[in-house]
VEXDREN-2710 file (C-alpha; in Angstrom, 1 decimal):
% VEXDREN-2710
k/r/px/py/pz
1/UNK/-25.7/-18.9/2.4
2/UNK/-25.5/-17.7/5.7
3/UNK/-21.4/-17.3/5.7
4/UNK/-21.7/-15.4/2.5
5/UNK/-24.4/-13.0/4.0
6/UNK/-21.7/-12.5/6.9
7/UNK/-18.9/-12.0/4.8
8/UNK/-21.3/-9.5/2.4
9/UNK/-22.3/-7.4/6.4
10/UNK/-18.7/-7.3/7.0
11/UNK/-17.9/-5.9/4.1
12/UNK/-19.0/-2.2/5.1
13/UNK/-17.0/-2.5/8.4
14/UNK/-13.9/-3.2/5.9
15/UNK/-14.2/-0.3/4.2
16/UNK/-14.6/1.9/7.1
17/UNK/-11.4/0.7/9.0
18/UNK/-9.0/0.9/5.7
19/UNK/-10.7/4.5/5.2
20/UNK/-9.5/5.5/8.8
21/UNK/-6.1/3.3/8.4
22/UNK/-5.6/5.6/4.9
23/UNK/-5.7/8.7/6.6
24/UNK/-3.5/7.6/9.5
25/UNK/-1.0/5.8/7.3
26/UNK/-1.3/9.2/4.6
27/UNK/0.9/10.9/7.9
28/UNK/3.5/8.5/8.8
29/UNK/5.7/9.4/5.8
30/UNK/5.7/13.1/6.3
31/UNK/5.9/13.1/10.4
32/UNK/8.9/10.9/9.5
33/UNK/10.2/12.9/7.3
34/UNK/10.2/15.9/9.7
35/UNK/12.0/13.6/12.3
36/UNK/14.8/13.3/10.1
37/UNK/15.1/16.2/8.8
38/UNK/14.8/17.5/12.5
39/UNK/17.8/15.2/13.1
40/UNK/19.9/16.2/10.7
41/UNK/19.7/20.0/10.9
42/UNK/20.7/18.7/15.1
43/UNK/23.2/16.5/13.7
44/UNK/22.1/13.4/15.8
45/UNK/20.2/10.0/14.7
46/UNK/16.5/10.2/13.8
47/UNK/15.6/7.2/16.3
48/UNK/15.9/10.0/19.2
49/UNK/13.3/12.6/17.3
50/UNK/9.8/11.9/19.3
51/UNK/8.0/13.3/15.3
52/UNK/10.0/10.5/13.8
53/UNK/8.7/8.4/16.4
54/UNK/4.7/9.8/16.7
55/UNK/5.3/8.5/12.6
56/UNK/6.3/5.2/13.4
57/UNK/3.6/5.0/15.9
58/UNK/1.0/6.1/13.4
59/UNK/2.5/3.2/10.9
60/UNK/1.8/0.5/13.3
61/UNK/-1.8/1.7/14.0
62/UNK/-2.5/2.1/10.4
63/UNK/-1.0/-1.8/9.7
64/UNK/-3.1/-3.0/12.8
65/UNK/-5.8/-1.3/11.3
66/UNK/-5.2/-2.7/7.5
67/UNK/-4.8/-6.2/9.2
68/UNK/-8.4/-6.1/10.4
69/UNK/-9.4/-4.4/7.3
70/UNK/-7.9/-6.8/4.9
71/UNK/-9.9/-10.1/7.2
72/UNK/-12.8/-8.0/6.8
73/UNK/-13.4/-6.8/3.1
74/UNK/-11.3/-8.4/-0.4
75/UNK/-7.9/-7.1/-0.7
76/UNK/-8.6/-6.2/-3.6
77/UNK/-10.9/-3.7/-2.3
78/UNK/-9.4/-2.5/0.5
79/UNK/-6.2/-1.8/-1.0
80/UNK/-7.0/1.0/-3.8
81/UNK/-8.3/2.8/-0.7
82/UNK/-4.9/3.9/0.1
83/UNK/-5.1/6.5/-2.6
84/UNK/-7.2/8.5/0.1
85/UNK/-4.1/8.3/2.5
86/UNK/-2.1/9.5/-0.6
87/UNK/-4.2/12.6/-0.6
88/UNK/-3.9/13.2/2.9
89/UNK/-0.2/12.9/3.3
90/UNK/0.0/15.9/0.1
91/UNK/-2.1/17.9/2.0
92/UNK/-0.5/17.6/5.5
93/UNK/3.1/18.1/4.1
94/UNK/2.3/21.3/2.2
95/UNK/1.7/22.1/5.8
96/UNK/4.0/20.3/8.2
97/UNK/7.2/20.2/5.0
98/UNK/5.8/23.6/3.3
99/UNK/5.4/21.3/0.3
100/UNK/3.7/23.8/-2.2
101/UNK/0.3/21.7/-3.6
102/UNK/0.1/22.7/-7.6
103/UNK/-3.1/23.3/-9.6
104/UNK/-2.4/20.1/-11.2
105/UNK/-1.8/18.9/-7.7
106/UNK/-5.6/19.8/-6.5
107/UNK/-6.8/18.2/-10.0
108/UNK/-4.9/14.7/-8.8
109/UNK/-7.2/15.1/-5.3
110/UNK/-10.2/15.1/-7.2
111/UNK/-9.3/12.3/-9.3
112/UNK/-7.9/10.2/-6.3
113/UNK/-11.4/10.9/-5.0
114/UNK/-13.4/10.1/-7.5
115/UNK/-11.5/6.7/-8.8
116/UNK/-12.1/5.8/-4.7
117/UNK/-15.7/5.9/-5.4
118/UNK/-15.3/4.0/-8.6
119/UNK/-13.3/1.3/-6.9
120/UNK/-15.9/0.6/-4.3
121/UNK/-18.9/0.6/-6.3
122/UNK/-17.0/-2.3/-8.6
123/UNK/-14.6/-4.2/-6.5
124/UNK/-15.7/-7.6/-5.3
125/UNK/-17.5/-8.3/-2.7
126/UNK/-16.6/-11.8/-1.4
127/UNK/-13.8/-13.7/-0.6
128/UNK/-13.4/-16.7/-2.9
129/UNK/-11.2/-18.3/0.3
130/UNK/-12.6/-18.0/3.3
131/UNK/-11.4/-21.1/5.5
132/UNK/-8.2/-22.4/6.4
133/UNK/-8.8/-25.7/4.4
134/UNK/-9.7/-23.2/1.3
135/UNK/-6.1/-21.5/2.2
136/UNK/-3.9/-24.8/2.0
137/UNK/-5.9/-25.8/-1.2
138/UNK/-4.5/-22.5/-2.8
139/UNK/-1.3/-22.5/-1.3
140/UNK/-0.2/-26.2/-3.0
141/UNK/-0.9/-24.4/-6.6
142/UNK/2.0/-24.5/-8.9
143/UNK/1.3/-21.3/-10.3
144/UNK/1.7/-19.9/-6.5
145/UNK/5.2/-21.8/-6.3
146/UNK/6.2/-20.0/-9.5
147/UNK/4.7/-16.3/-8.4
148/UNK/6.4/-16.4/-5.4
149/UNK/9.7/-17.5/-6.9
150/UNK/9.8/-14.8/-9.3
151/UNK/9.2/-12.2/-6.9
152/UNK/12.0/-13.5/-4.0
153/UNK/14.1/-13.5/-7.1
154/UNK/13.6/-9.8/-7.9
155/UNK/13.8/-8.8/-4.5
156/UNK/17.1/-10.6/-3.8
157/UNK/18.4/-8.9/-6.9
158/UNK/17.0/-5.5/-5.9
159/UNK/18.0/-5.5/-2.4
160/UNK/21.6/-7.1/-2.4
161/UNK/22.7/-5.2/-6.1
162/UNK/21.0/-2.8/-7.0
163/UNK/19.7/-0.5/-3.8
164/UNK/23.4/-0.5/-2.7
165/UNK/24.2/1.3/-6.0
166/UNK/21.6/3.1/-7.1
167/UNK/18.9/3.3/-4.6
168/UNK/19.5/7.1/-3.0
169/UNK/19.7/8.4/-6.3
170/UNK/16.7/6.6/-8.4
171/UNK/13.8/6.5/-6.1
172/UNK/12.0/3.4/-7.9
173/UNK/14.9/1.1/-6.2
174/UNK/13.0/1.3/-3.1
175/UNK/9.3/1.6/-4.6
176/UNK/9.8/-1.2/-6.4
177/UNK/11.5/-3.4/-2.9
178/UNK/8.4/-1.8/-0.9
179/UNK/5.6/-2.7/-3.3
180/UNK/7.0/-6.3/-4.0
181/UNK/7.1/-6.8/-0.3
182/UNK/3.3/-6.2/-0.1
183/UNK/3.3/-9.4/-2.0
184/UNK/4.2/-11.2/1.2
185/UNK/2.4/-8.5/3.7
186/UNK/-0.9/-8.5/3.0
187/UNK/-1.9/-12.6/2.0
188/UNK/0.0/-13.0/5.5
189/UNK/-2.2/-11.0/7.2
190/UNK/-5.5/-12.1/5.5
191/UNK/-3.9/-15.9/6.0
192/UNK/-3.8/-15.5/9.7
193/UNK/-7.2/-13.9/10.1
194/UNK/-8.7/-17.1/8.8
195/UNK/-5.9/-19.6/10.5
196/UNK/-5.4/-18.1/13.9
197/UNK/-9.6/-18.9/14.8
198/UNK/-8.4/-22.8/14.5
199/UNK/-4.7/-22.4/16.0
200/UNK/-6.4/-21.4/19.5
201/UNK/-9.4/-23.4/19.2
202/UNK/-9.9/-25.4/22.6
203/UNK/-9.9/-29.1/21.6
204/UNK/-7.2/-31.1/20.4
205/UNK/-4.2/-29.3/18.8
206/UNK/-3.5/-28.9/15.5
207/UNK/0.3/-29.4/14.6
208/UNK/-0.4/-28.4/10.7
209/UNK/-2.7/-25.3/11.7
210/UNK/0.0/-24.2/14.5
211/UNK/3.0/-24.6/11.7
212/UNK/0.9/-22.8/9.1
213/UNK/0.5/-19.6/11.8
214/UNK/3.8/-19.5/12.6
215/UNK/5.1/-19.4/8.6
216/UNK/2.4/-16.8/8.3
217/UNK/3.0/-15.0/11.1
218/UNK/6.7/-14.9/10.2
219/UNK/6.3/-13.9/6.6
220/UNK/4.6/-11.0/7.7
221/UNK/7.3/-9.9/10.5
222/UNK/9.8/-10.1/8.2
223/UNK/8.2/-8.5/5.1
224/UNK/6.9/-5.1/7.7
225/UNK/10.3/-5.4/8.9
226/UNK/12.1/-5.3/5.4
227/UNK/9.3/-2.8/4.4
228/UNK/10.1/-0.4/7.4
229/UNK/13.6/-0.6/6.7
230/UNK/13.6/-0.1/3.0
231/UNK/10.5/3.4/3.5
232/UNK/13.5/5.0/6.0
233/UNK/16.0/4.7/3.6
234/UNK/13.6/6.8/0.9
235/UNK/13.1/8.8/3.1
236/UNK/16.1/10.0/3.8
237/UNK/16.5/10.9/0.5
238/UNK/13.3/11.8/-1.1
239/UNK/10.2/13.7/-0.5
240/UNK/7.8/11.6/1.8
241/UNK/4.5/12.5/-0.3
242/UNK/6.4/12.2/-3.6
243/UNK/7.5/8.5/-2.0
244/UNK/4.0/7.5/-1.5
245/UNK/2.1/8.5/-4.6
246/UNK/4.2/6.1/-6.7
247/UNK/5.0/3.8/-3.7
248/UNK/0.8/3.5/-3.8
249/UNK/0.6/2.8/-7.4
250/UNK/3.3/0.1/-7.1
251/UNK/1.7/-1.2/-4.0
252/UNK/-1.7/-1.7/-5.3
253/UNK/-0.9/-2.9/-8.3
254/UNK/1.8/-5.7/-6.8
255/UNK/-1.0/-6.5/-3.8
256/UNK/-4.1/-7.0/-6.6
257/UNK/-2.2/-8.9/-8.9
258/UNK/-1.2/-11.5/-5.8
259/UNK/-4.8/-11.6/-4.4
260/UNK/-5.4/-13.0/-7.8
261/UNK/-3.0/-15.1/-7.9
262/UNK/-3.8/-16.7/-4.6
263/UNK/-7.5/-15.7/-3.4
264/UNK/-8.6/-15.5/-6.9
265/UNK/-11.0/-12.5/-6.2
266/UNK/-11.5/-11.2/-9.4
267/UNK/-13.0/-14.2/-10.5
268/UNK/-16.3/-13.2/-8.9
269/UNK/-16.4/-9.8/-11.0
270/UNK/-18.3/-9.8/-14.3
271/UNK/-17.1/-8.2/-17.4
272/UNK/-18.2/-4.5/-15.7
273/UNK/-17.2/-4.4/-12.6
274/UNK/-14.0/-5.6/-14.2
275/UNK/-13.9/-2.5/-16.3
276/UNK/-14.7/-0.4/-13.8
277/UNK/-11.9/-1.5/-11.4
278/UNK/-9.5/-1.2/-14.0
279/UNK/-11.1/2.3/-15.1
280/UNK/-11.2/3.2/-11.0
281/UNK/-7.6/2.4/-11.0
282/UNK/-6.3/4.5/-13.8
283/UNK/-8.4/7.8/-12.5
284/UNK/-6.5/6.9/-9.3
285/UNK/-3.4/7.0/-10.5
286/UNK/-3.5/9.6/-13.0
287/UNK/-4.5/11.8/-10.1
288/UNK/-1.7/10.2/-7.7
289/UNK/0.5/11.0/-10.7
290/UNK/-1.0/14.7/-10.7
291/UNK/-1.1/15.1/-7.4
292/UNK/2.8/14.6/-7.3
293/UNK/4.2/16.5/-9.9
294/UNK/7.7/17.9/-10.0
295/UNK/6.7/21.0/-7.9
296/UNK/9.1/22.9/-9.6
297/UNK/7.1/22.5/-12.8
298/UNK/5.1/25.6/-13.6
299/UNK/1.6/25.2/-14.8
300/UNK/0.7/28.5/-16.5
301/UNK/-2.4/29.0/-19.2
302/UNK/-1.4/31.9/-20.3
303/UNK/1.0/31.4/-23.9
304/UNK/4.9/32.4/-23.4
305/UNK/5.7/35.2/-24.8
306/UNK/9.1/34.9/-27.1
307/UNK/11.3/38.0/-27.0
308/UNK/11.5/40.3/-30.2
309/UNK/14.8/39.9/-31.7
310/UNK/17.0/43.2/-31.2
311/UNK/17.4/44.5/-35.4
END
């Protein structure tokens, strides 16, 4: 009783940090971005812009704050909060890029607002694992071995075939390499918030706890690695708030389904809240799709007028 009234208090103090991290992590695309861009109008390498680097900067405060967010709240709630960092990155590059933010566009902020709200109000509460012992239960599941086989599969495929070939012209390539990668991110991080308390307990050591850290702890280095790698390369060749609307969708969508998979945390949810994180989710993303629009759409009420033919 008293762990799940700790876990419940902690809960508010998750929200608060992935609503910061959102923001922060909404302006690492764009100021990266403008490095590059920067760069190439210089005709040097991006690593020597100090913008690029004030955006790889924000990144790693934004993923130290999601590491304490994600140990403090469900994933599965935490995660859908990223829509607000979607928001902020449209509104800061129609500022910092000159990125013109359409009617439509203003209409997707709203929505990315509103399905926040809806998100929070529903999304569960608890963590269905909350020790380490819990953890290595979940981690022997089949189900798990045959999850994470299909996505290493996919993301062998996608990285070694088809980004070489398609990924600067199709921007999904590296959504889709991103978003599966989040598979791997974020149960690392929540893994070593409840292994690393035992790893560096005083006391005796535990060889099993120590090796299960250090597989954590290197699945995560090597997925933020991959991940870092893989969000330059869009960059170069797309728009950075155009990158992160879908790379959001992708990303929450590919980081709920694995929480379920192995923390189970939608099996605390009635039939309502349910419904209303799967409701929350679609407003989100319709206004993510909204708020990213082809800019060069026009969005006009007024009727076209067809031309009278000459006689």
């Amino acid at each position: 009783m008293t762990s799940e009234l700790a876990e419940t208090s902690s809960v508010p103090v998750g929200v608060g940090i992935a609503v910061v991290s959102s923001f922060i992590n909404g302006s690492t695309f764009v100021l990266q971005k403008k490095g590059i861009l920067r760069a190439r109008k210089r005709g040097g390498s991006y690593l020597t812009d100090c913008v690029w680097w004030s955006g790889t900067v924000s990144m790693i405060v934004g993923q130290i704050g999601n590491f304490l967010a994600y140990n403090a709240a469900p994933a599965a709630l935490v995660t859908p909060l990223g829509a607000l960092g979607v928001l902020f990155g449209a509104l800061l590059a129609s500022w910092v890029l000159q990125e013109r933010l359409t009617t439509l566009g203003k209409l997707g902020c709203v929505l990315c607002c509103v399905g926040s709200v809806v998100l929070i109000i529903h999304a569960p509460k608890l963590d269905n694992v909350s020790s380490r012992a819990e953890l290595e239960t979940r981690l022997r599941d089949p189900l798990l071995f045959a999850y994470i086989f299909m996505v290493l599969l996919i993301l062998a495929v996608l990285i070694t075939w088809v980004a070489p070939l398609h990924g600067s012209s199709n921007i999904m390539v590296y959504v889709s390499i991103c978003s599966l990668l989040g598979t791997f991110t974020v149960p690392s991080s929540k893994g070593l918030g409840l292994v690393a308390p035992e790893a560096f307990a005083g006391g005796s050591p535990n060889s099993g706890t120590h090796a299960l850290f250090l597989g954590l702890l290197g699945t995560l280095a090597v997925s933020v690695l991959l991940q870092f790698t893989f969000i330059n390369k869009a960059l170069e060749s797309f728009s950075p708030s155009m990158f992160e609307a879908i790379y959001y969708v992708a990303f929450t969508t590919s980081v709920i389904l694995a929480s379920a998979v192995i923390f189970k945390e939608w099996t605390a949810l009635g039939a309502v809240d349910c419904l209303g994180m799967l409701c929350g989710l679609a407003v989100v993303s319709v206004g993510v799709f909204l708020l990213r629009m082809p800019q060069e759409t026009p969005f006009d009420w007024k009727p076209t007028k067809v031309p009278a033919k000459d006689d």
